[in-house]
C-alpha positions, 0 to 999 in steps of 0.5 A: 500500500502507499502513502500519500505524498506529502509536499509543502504542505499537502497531501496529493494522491499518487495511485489513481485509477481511471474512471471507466463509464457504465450506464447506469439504469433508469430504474435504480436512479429513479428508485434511488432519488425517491428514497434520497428526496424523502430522506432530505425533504420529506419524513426521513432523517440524515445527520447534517454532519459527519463524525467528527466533523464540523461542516454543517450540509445543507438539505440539497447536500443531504439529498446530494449524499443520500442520493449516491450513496444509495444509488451506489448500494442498489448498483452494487446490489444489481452487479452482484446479482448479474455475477449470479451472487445472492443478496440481502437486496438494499434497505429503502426504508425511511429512518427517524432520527436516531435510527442508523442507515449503514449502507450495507449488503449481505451476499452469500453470508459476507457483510459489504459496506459500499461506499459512493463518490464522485467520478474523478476520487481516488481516495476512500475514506472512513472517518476515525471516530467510527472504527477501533483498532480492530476495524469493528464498526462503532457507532452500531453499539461496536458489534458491526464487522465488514467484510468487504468494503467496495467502492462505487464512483458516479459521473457527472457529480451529483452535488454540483447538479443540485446545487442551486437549492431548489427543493421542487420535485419535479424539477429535480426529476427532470435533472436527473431524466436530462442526462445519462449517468454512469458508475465504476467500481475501482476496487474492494477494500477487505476486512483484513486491509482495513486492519492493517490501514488503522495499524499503519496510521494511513491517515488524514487528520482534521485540518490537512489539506488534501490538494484544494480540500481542507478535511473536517474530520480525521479519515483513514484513507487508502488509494484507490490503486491500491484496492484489489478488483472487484472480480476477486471479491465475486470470485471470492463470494462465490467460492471459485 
C-alpha cells in the first residue's frame, strides 16, 4: 500500500485509477432519488454532519449524499446479482432520527459496506471516530464487522447538479431524466486491509489539506490503486 505524498504542505494522491463509464439504469436512479428526496425533504432523517466533523450540509447536500450513496448500494446490489451472487437486496426504508442507515449488503453470508463518490476520487475514506483498532464498526453499539468494503464512483457529480437549492420535485426529476449517468467500481477494500490501514496510521487528520480540500474530520484513507478488483471479491463470494 502507499502513502500519500506529502509536499509543502499537502497531501496529493499518487495511485489513481481511471474512471471507466457504465450506464447506469433508469430504474435504480429513479428508485434511488425517491428514497434520497424523502430522506432530505420529506419524513426521513440524515445527520447534517459527519463524525467528527464540523461542516454543517445543507438539505440539497443531504439529498446530494443520500442520493449516491444509495444509488451506489442498489448498483452494487444489481452487479452482484448479474455475477449470479445472492443478496440481502438494499434497505429503502425511511429512518427517524436516531435510527442508523449503514449502507450495507449481505451476499452469500459476507457483510459489504459500499461506499459512493464522485467520478474523478481516488481516495476512500472512513472517518476515525467510527472504527477501533480492530476495524469493528462503532457507532452500531461496536458489534458491526465488514467484510468487504467496495467502492462505487458516479459521473457527472451529483452535488454540483443540485446545487442551486431548489427543493421542487419535479424539477429535480427532470435533472436527473436530462442526462445519462454512469458508475465504476475501482476496487474492494477487505476486512483484513482495513486492519492493517488503522495499524499503519494511513491517515488524514482534521485540518490537512488534501490538494484544494481542507478535511473536517480525521479519515483513514487508502488509494484507490491500491484496492484489489472487484472480480476477486465475486470470485471470492462465490467460492471459485
Amino acid at each position: 500500500m502507499s502513502k500519500l505524498e506529502f509536499e509543502n504542505g499537502v497531501y496529493k494522491i499518487n495511485k489513481k485509477i481511471p474512471f471507466s463509464e457504465n450506464i447506469i439504469k433508469k430504474e435504480l436512479i429513479d428508485t434511488a432519488f425517491e428514497f434520497a428526496y424523502n430522506m432530505a425533504y420529506g419524513e426521513g432523517f440524515h445527520r447534517d454532519h459527519r463524525s467528527g466533523g464540523s461542516l454543517i450540509r445543507t438539505p440539497e447536500g443531504i439529498f446530494a449524499n443520500t442520493f449516491q450513496g444509495k444509488l451506489a448500494e442498489l448498483i452494487l446490489d444489481d452487479e452482484l446479482k448479474k455475477n449470479d451472487i445472492e443478496t440481502s437486496g438494499v434497505d429503502l426504508g425511511v429512518f427517524e432520527k436516531g435510527v442508523w442507515d449503514h449502507g450495507d449488503i449481505v451476499a452469500n453470508g459476507k457483510n459489504i459496506n459500499v461506499k459512493s463518490m464522485a467520478f474523478f476520487s481516488n481516495l476512500f475514506l472512513l472517518e476515525c471516530k467510527d472504527w477501533d483498532e480492530n476495524g469493528i464498526y462503532l457507532p452500531d453499539g461496536g458489534s458491526s464487522i465488514y467484510d468487504y468494503f467496495v467502492c462505487v464512483r458516479i459521473k457527472p457529480n451529483i452535488k454540483d447538479l443540485f446545487k442551486n437549492g431548489d427543493s421542487d420535485r419535479e424539477k429535480m426529476s427532470k435533472i436527473l431524466n436530462a442526462q445519462d449517468l454512469y458508475f465504476d467500481i475501482p476496487g474492494v477494500l477487505s476486512h483484513a486491509t482495513l486492519k492493517e490501514i488503522i495499524k499503519r496510521e494511513y491517515i488524514l487528520k482534521k485540518g490537512d489539506k488534501l490538494n484544494q480540500t481542507t478535511m473536517d474530520a480525521d479519515n483513514y484513507y487508502i488509494q484507490s490503486g491500491n484496492l484489489k478488483n472487484i472480480n476477486l471479491m465475486y470470485k471470492q463470494l462465490k467460492g471459485v
